[in-house]
N, C-alpha and C positions, 0 to 999 in steps of 0.2 A: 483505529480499530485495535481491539488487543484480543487474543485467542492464547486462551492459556496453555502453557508446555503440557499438559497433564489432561487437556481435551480430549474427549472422546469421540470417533470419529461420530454417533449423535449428534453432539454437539457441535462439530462442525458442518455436519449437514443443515443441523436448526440454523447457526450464524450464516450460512449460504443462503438460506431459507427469507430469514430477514433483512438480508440485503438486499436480496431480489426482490423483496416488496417495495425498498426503497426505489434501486436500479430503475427501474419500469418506467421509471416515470421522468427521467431526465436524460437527455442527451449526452452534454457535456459532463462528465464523470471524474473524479479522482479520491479513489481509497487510496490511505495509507495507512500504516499500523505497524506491528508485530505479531506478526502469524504463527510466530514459533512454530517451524517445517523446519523441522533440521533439514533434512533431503531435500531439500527445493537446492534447486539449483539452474540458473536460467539455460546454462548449458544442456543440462542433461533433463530429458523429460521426466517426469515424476509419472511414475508406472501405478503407483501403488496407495493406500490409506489416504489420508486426508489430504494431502500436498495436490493427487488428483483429483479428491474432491474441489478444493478450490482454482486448481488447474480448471476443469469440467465449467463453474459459477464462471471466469473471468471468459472461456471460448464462448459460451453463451451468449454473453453481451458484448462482443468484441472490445473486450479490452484487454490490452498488453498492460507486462510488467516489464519496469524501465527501470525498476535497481539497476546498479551495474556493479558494484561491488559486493562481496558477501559481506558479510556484519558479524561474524563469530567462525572463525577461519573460513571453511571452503563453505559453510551454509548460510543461504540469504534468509536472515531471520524476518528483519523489514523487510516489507515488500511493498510496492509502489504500482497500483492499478490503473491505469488511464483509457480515457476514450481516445479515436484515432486522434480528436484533436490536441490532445498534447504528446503525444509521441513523441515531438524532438524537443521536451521540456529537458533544462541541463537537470542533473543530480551528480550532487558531489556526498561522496562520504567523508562526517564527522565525527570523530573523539566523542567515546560513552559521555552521555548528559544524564544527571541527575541520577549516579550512582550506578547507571546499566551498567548491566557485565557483555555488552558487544557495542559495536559502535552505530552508528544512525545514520539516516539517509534525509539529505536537506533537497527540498524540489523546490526548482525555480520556475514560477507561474509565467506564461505571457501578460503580459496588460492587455485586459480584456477591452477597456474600451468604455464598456457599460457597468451601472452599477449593481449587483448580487441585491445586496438591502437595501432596505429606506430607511435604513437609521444614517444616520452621519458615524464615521467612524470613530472613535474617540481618545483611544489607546494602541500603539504600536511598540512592537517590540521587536528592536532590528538581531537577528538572532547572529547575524555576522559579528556584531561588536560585542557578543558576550564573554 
């Protein structure tokens, strides 16, 4: 997901608006993105403008954010949404990719087990070896 720095909190209610028409409908959940919230901060609750608004969409559908590091000094620009079942998914942060000016956040999925699609898979790209 990407929410531009210059959003309006509108348009952050519309992007909350169309997630939750996705949300609704599945269980097992993981947004990730760049939310551009400078304020967001896992420590400190976001009181205030759009940071609460997407605070408010993640209490909704009970899912945590499991960034653990901030991405552009003390603010967590990436932000990492999950349902209870991946709570203790690892995340490490990594060195800006492809010219960012903050660094990123790599999540490491469980093996589920089962397969998502019915396509066969046919391209990988191991992001560790880049």
């Amino acid at each position: 997901m990407y929410r531009a720095p210059w959003a309006k909190s509108a348009d952050t209610i519309e992007f909350c608006q169309l997630l939750d028409n996705i949300v609704i409908n599945y269980n097992n959940i993981v947004i990730t993105g760049d939310f551009n919230i400078p304020n967001w901060n896992n420590d400190t609750a976001v009181k205030l403008g759009d940071g609460q608004i997407i605070r408010n969409f993640a209490n909704e559908h009970n899912l945590l954010q499991i960034a653990k590091s901030a991405t552009r000094k003390l603010s967590y620009l990436d932000l990492i949404f999950v349902s209870s079942r991946f709570q203790q998914c690892h995340v490490i942060d990594i060195e800006p990719l492809a010219g960012s000016d903050h660094s990123a956040q790599l999540l490491y999925l469980p093996n589920s087990g089962y397969v998502i699609a019915s396509q066969p898979l046919t391209y990988v790209i191991n992001y560790e070896q880049l």
